[in-house]
Structures are given as structure tokens and as C-alpha cells.
C-alpha positions in Angstrom: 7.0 241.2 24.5 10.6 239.3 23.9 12.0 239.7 20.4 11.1 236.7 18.4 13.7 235.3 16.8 14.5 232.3 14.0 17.0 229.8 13.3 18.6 232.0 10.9 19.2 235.3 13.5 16.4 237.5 12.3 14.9 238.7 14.7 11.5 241.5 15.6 10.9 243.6 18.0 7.5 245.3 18.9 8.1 249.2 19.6 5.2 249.8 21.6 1.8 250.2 19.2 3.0 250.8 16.4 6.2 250.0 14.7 8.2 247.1 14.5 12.1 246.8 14.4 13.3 243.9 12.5 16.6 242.7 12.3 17.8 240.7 9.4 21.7 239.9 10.3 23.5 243.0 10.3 20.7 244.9 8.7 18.2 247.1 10.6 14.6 247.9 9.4 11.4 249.9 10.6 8.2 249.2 9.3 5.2 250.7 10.5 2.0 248.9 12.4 -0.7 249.2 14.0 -2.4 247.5 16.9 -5.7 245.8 16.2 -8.9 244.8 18.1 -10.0 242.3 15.6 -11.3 238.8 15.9 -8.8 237.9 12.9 -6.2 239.5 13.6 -4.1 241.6 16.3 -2.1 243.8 14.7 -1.4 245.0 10.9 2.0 245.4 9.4 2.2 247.9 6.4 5.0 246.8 4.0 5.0 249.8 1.9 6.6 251.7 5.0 9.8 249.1 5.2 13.0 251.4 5.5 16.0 251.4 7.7 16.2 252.0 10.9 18.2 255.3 11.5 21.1 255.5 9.7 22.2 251.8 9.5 25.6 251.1 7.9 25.6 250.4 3.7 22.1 251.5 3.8 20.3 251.4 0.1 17.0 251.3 -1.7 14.8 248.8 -0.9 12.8 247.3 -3.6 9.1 246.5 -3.4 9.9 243.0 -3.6 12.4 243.4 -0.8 9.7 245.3 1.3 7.4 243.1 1.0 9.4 239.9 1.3 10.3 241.6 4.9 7.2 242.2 6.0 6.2 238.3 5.3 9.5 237.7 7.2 8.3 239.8 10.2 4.6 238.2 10.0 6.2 234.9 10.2 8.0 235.5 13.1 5.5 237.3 14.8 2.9 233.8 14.1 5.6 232.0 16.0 4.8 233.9 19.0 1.3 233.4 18.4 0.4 237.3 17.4 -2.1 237.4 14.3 -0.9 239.8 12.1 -2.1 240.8 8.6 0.0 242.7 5.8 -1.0 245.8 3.8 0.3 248.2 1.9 
């Protein structure tokens, strides 16, 4: 799949069948998923697993609120491309 990408230069990546990089200007996160076969949705992004990928520069805690705003963020894009995704924890 190609990254998907907004107007604003975030952009997502799907690593294989589970986990997601998304990158949200010069920050890089992980967030776990999983593949579904579902009639609702295709896949399932888990926003309580939202951290930074490797060691990315001026890396700090991310709040819940942050997590989960991400993983709307990634969900979004994702719908752009036409890939049904639902959000848990």
C-alpha cells in the first residue's frame, strides 16, 4: 500500500499486518494494529499502544489525549484510502 498522506504532511504507513508508522511532521510514531476480516471494518488501530518510533529526536511522554488524538489522525487518513479501520484501546 502507498503512504497516505494529507494536506498538512502527515502521513501513514502500513508495516505489514500489524503496525502502523505515522508521521506527523518531524515526529515519528508506532501504534499497534491488526488486520481484520470483518464486514465493518478491515483493520483495528489500538491507540493505547501510540509511542515513538525508535528513538526519534526530542522524544517525550505522550498523553492519552495525544494518543488517542493520533490514532483518529491515522484512521482519518487511512478512510482516505478507502481502508475501514476502527479504534480501541
Amino acid at each position: 500500500m502507498k503512504d497516505s498522506k494529507d494536506k498538512e504532511g502527515r502521513s501513514v504507513e502500513i508495516l505489514g499486518r500489524s503496525g502502523i508508522k505515522f508521521i506527523d511532521q518531524k515526529k515519528i510514531y508506532f501504534l499497534d494494529s491488526e488486520m481484520l476480516k470483518n464486514p465493518d471494518y478491515e483493520m483495528v488501530v489500538f491507540w493505547g499502544s501510540v509511542r515513538y518510533f525508535h528513538d526519534t529526536p526530542g522524544s517525550t511522554l505522550i498523553s492519552e489525549i495525544e494518543k488517542i488524538n493520533i490514532a483518529e489522525t491515522v484512521i482519518a487518513l487511512l478512510a482516505k484510502d478507502g481502508i475501514r479501520a476502527d479504534i480501541m484501546k
